[in-house]
VORODO-441954 format. One line per field, with one value per residue (C-alpha): residue number from 0; residue in one letter; x, y, z. Coordinates in steps of 0.05 Angstrom, whole numbers, plus 5000, padded with zeros to 4 digits. Layout:
<rs>
num c(NUM:...)
residuo c(A:...)
xx c(X:...)
yy c(Y:...)
zz c(Z:...)
</rs>
This chain:
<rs>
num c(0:1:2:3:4:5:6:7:8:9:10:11:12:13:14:15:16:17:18:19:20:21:22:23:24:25:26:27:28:29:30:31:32:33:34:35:36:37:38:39:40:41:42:43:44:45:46:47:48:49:50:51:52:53:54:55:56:57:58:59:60:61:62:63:64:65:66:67:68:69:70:71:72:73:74:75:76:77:78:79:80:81:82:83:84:85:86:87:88:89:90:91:92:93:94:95:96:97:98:99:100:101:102:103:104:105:106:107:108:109:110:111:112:113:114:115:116:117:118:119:120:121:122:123:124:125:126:127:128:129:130:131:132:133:134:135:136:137:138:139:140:141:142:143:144:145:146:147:148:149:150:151:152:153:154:155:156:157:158:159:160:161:162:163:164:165:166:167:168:169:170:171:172:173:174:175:176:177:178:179:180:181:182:183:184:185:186:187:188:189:190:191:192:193:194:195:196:197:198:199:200:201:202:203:204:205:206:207:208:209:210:211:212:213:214:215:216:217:218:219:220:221:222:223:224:225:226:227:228:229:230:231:232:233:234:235:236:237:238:239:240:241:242:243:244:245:246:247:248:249:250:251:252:253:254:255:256:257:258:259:260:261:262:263:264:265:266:267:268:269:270:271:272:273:274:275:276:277:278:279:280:281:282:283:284:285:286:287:288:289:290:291:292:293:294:295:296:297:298:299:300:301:302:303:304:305:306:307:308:309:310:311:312:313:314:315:316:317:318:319:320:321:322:323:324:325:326:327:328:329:330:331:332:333:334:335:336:337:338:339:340:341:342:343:344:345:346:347:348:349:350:351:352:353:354:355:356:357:358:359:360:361:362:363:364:365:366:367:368:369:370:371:372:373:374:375:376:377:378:379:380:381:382:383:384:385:386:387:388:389:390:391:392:393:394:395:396:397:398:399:400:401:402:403:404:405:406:407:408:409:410:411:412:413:414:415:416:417:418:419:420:421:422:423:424:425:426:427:428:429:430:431:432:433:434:435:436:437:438:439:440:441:442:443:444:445:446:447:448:449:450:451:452:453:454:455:456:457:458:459:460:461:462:463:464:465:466)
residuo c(X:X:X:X:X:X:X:X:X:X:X:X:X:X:X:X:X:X:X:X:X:X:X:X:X:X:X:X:X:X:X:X:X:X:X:X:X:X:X:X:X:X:X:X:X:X:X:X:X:X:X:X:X:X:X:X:X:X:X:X:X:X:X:X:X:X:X:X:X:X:X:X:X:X:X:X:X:X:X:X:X:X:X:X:X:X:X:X:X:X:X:X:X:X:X:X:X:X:X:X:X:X:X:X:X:X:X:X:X:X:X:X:X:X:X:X:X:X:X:X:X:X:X:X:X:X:X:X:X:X:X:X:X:X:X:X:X:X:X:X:X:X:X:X:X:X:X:X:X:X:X:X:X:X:X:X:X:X:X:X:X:X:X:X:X:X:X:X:X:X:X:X:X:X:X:X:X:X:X:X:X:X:X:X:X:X:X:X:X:X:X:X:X:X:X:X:X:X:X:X:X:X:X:X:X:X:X:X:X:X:X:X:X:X:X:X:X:X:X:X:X:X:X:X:X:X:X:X:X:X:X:X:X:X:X:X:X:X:X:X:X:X:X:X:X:X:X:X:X:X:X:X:X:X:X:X:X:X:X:X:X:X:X:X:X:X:X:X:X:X:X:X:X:X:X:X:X:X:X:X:X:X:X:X:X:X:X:X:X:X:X:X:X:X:X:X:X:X:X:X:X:X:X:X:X:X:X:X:X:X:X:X:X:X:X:X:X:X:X:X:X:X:X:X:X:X:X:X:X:X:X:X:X:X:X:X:X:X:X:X:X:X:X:X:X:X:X:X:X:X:X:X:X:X:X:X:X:X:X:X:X:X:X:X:X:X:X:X:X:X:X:X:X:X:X:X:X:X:X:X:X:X:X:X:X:X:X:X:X:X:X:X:X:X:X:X:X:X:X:X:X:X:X:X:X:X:X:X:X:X:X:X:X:X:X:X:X:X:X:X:X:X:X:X:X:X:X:X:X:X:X:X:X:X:X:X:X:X:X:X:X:X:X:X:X:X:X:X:X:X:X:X:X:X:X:X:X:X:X:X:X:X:X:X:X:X:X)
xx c(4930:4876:4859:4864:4790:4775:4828:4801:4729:4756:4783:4722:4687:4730:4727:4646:4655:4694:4657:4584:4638:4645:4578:4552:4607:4593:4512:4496:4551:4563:4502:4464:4520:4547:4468:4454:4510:4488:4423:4437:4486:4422:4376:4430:4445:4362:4351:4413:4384:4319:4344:4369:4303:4294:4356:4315:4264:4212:4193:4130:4170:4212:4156:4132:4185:4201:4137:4143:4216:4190:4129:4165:4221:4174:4212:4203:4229:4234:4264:4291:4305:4369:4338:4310:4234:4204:4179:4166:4142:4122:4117:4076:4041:4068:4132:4171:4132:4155:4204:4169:4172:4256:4286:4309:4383:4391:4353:4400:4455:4445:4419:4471:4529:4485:4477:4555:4567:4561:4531:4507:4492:4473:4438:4379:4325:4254:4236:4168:4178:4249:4259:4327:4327:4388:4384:4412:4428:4442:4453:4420:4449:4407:4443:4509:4483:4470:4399:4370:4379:4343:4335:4315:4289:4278:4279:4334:4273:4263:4343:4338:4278:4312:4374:4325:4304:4362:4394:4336:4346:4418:4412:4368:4408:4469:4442:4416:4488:4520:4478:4494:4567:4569:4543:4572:4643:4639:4611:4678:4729:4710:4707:4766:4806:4778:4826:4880:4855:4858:4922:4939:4911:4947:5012:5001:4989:5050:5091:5060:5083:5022:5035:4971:4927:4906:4870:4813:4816:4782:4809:4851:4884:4938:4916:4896:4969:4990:4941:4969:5032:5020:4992:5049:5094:5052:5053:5138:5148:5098:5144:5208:5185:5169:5244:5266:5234:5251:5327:5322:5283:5343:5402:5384:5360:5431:5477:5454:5477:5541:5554:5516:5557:5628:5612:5591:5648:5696:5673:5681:5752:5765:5727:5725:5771:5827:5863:5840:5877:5821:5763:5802:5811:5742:5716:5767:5749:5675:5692:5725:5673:5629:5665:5677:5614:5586:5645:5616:5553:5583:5621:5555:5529:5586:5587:5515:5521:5581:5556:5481:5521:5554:5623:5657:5691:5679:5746:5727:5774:5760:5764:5729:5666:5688:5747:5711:5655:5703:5740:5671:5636:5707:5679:5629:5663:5651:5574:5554:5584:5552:5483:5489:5461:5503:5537:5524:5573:5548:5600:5628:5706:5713:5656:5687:5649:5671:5667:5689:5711:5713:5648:5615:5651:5611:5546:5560:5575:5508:5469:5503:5494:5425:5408:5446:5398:5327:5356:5338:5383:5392:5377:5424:5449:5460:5500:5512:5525:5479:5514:5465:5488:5520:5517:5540:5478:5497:5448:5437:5388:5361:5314:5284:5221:5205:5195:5119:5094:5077:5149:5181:5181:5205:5261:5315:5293:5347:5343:5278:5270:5223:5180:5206:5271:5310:5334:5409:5396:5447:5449:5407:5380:5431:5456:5406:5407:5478:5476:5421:5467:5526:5488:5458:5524:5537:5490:5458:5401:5374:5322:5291:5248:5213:5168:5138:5175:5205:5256:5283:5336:5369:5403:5440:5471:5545:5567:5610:5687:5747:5819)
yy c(5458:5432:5352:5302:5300:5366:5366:5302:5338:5402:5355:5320:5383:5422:5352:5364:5438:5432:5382:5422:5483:5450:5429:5499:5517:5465:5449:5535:5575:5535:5495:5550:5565:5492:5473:5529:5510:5433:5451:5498:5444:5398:5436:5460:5378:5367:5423:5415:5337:5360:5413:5347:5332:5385:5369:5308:5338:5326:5391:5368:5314:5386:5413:5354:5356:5424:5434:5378:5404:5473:5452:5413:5465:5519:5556:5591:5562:5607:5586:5650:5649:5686:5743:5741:5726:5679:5617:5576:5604:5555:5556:5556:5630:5665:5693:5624:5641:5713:5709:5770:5813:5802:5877:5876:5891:5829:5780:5819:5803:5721:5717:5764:5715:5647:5668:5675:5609:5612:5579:5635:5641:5712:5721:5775:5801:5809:5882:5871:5816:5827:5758:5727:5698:5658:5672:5614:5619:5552:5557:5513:5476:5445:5407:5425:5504:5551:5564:5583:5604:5581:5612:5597:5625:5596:5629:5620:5628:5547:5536:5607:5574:5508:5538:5571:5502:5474:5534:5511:5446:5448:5491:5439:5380:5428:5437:5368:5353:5391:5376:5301:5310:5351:5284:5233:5268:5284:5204:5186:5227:5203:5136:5145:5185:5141:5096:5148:5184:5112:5101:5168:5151:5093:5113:5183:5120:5083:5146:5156:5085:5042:4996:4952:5000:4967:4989:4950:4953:4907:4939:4905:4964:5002:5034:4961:4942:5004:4985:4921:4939:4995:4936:4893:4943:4955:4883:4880:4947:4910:4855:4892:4932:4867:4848:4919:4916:4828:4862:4902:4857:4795:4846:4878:4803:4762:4825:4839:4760:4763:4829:4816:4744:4798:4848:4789:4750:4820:4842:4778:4772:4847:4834:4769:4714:4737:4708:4639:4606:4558:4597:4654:4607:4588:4655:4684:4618:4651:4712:4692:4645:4704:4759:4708:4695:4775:4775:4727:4760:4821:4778:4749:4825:4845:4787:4786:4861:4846:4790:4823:4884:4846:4891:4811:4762:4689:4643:4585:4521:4436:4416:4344:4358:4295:4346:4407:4372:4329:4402:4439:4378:4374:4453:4422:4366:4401:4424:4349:4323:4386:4383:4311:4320:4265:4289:4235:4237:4203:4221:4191:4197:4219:4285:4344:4402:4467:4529:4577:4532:4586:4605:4535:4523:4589:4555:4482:4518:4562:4501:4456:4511:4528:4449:4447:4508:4468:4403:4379:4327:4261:4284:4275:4312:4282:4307:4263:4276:4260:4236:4278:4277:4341:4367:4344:4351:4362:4355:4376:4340:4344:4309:4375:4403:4416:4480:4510:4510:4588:4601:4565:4619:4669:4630:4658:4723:4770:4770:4719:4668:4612:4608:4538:4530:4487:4510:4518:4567:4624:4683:4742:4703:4721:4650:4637:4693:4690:4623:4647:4702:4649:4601:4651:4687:4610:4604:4547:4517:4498:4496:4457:4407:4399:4345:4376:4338:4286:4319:4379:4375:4434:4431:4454:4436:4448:4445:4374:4389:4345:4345)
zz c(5182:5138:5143:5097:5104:5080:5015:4990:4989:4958:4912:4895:4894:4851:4803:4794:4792:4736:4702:4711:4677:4617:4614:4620:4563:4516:4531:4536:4504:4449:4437:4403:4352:4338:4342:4287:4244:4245:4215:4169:4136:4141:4110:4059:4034:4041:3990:3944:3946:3923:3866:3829:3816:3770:3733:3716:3697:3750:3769:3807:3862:3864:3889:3935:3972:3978:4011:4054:4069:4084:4128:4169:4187:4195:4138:4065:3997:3937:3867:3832:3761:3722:3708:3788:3771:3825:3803:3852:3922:3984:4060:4126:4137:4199:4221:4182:4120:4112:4064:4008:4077:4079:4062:3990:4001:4032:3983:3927:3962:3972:3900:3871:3911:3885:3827:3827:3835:3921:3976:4020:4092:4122:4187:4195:4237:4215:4205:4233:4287:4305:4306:4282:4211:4176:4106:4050:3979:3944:3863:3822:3762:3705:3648:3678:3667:3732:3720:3777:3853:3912:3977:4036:4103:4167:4244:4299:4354:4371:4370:4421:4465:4460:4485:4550:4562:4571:4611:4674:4657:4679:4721:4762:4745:4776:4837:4847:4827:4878:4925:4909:4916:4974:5022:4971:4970:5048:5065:5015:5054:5113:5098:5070:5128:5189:5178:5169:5235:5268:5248:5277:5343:5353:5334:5383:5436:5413:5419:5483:5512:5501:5445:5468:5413:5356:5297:5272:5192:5143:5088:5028:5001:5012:5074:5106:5096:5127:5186:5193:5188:5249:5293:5276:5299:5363:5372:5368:5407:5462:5464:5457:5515:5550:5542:5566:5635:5629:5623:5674:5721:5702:5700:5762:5799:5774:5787:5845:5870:5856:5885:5952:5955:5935:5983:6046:6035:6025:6103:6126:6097:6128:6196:6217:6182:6148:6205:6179:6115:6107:6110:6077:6019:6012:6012:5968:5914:5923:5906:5848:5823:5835:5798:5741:5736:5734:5675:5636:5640:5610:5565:5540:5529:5486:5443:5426:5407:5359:5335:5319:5294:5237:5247:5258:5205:5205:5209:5176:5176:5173:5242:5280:5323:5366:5389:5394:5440:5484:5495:5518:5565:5600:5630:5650:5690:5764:5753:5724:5792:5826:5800:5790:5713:5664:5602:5548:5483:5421:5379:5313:5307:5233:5237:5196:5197:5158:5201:5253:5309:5357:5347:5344:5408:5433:5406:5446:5509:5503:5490:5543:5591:5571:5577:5650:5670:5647:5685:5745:5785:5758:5688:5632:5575:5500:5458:5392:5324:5256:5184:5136:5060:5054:5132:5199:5250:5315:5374:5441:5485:5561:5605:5629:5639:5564:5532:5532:5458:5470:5485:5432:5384:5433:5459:5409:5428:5474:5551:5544:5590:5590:5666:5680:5694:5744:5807:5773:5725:5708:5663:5631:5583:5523:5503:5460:5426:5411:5392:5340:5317:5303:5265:5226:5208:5180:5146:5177:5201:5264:5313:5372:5389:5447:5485:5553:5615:5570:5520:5497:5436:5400:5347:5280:5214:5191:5122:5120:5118:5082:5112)
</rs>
């Protein structure tokens, strides 16, 4: 399987080979030809400039400039006449000066085609030198008359050595170019992959069971996000594995009660006192406190999954919280003179509140429950009831311990439960969470607030209700 690493430099690579291609087409196998064909249509306006001249009648700036023309191009001029006499002859001696030299056929040919009325390119090689020529015949008009025909030599060699130069000149700036992006394209890919092979690491670890790896990315891109996002999910799998073994640790601890307690009183029933109502009562009232109390566990379970699943439909109706509240402290009648923890209404007679009542009477018992499990004896519980303009506030309050600040923002979490708690507390750790799942489903707001071993309130807000 090839890496990341390695496609992203083939693709750089293959990027610069193609661009030092089309270098090497354009620069070397077309340069000569395109370069060529540039210069002949310079030298072709220069000269068809200059013939103007003598249509004004200044032969000698003709000539000027001509041989200015013609020394500085390292090429011959000739004039030719109708009848094909010469009169006008200039350039440098040497091989650009050899225009008499030129094979007659092909003079006869560019002045027959000029003389026609042409512009005339032909290409040649020198019969002595062997060197490349390009032949052009202009025709020249006087007075609006053809009158002449000028042609002109110059050699291809410096457009042919200029093209050599340029061949090892590229062919050094290539391999300094490769060379270049070889380590540049390599240092990119891997800059570019660590990241993706840290991210790969980590998640192996996740996968593996340890969610405590973390990737260390700076980066702002795309592939930053994705790092965070990886460590975010490390971070929730931690804690959701955190809650697993919690589960199993509270599951296993607060099952294992009841049972124990079920099973004593059971083989003392069978062994020693079924023979005695009294004590035959009171351990058959355990039992059934017990085995209540292992069904409301499971009871708790099965709501929060339905609830969290969303497969549930919300009855809503107008109905008075004073009711509703009254109905839930009177549970709680027993364990108030049991744990000796006050119940404290602070209710106004006329609250409506629009909702499920059956529900919201799920949420008061969670809270009052979860407030009787943070109190110690001699505490007190408040439960009273806020006018807000368009909502009915209802609060739950406790003298408890407090809630730590680091564990307020787990609290709603399933099977979590806070370190201090009073030497009454029950459950798995669920209530919350399905109190969470019911306000939520409403719609509504809520939250806690929470002053360490003074006060602990929780609370929500219901959507006022009219009769």
């Amino acid at each position: 399987m090839k890496s990341i690493r390695f496609k992203l430099w083939a693709g750089m690579m293959s990027l610069v080979l193609v661009v030092l291609i089309l270098l090497w087409l354009f620069q070397i196998v077309f340069m000569e030809s395109f370069y060529t064909q540039m210069r002949i249509a310079d030298i072709k306006d220069k000269a068809i400039s200059i013939t103007k001249l003598l249509d004004e009648g200044k032969r000698q700036d003709f000539q000027d400039q001509m041989d200015a023309l013609a020394y500085e191009n390292n090429m011959s001029i000739e004039l030719l006449d109708k009848a094909g006499k010469s009169s006008y002859l200039t350039g440098p001696s040497g091989v650009g000066g050899q225009l008499p030299m030129i094979k007659n056929s092909a003079r006869v040919q560019v002045y027959d085609e000029a003389l026609a009325g042409h512009e005339v390119t032909v290409p040649l090689t020198h019969p002595r030198f062997g060197n490349k020529f390009m032949l052009i015949g202009l025709p020249v008009n006087i007075a609006g008359e053809l009158s002449a025909v000028l042609i002109i030599s110059f050699p291809l060699a410096p457009v042919e050595d200029t093209a050599t130069i340029l061949k090892w000149q590229l062919f050094y700036i290539s391999l300094i170019l490769l060379a270049a992006a070889l380590l540049i394209s390599f240092l990119l890919a891997r800059s570019f992959t660590r990241p993706i092979v840290d991210i790969k690491k980590a998640a192996e670890k996740m996968a593996g069971g340890d969610f405590s790896a973390r990737i260390n990315s700076k980066q702002e891109d795309e592939i930053g996000q994705l790092a965070q996002t990886v460590n975010y999910l490390g971070q929730q799998l931690s804690q959701i594995d955190q809650i697993r073994k919690d589960l199993i640790a509270n599951v296993s601890h607060e099952l294992r009660t009841p049972l124990t307690l079920i099973r004593g009183y059971a083989e003392t029933l069978r062994d020693v006192t079924g023979s005695a109502p009294d004590k035959r009562e009171k351990q058959l009232g355990i039992i059934i406190e017990e085995t209540e109390r292992l069904s409301g566990m499971v009871d708790d379970i099965l709501n929060l999954s339905r609830l969290q699943s969303g497969y549930f439909e919300l009855n809503k109706s107008c109905f008075g919280i004073k009711h509703l509240v009254d109905r839930v402290a009177k549970r709680y009648d027993l364990l108030s003179k049991k744990t000796g923890v006050s119940i404290i209404l602070q209710l106004s007679d006329d609250a409506m509140v629009e909702a499920d009542e059956a529900r919201v009477e799920q949420v008061l018992y969670n809270l009052v429950n979860n407030a009787f499990n943070h109190t110690p004896a001699g505490g007190r519980i408040t439960i009273r009831d806020v006018d807000l303009s368009q909502k009915v506030r209802i609060e739950v309050a406790d003298t408890g311990s407090g809630i730590p600040e680091e564990d307020i923002t787990h609290i709603w979490d399933r099977y979590y439960k806070a370190e201090t708690t009073a030497a009454n507390t029950v459950g798995i750790g669920l209530g919350l969470a399905i109190v969470k799942a019911v306000l939520e489903a409403h719609g509504a707001d809520f939250g806690v607030d929470s002053q360490k071993d003074v006060m602990t309130t929780f609370w929500f807000e219901l959507k006022k209700g009219t009769i």
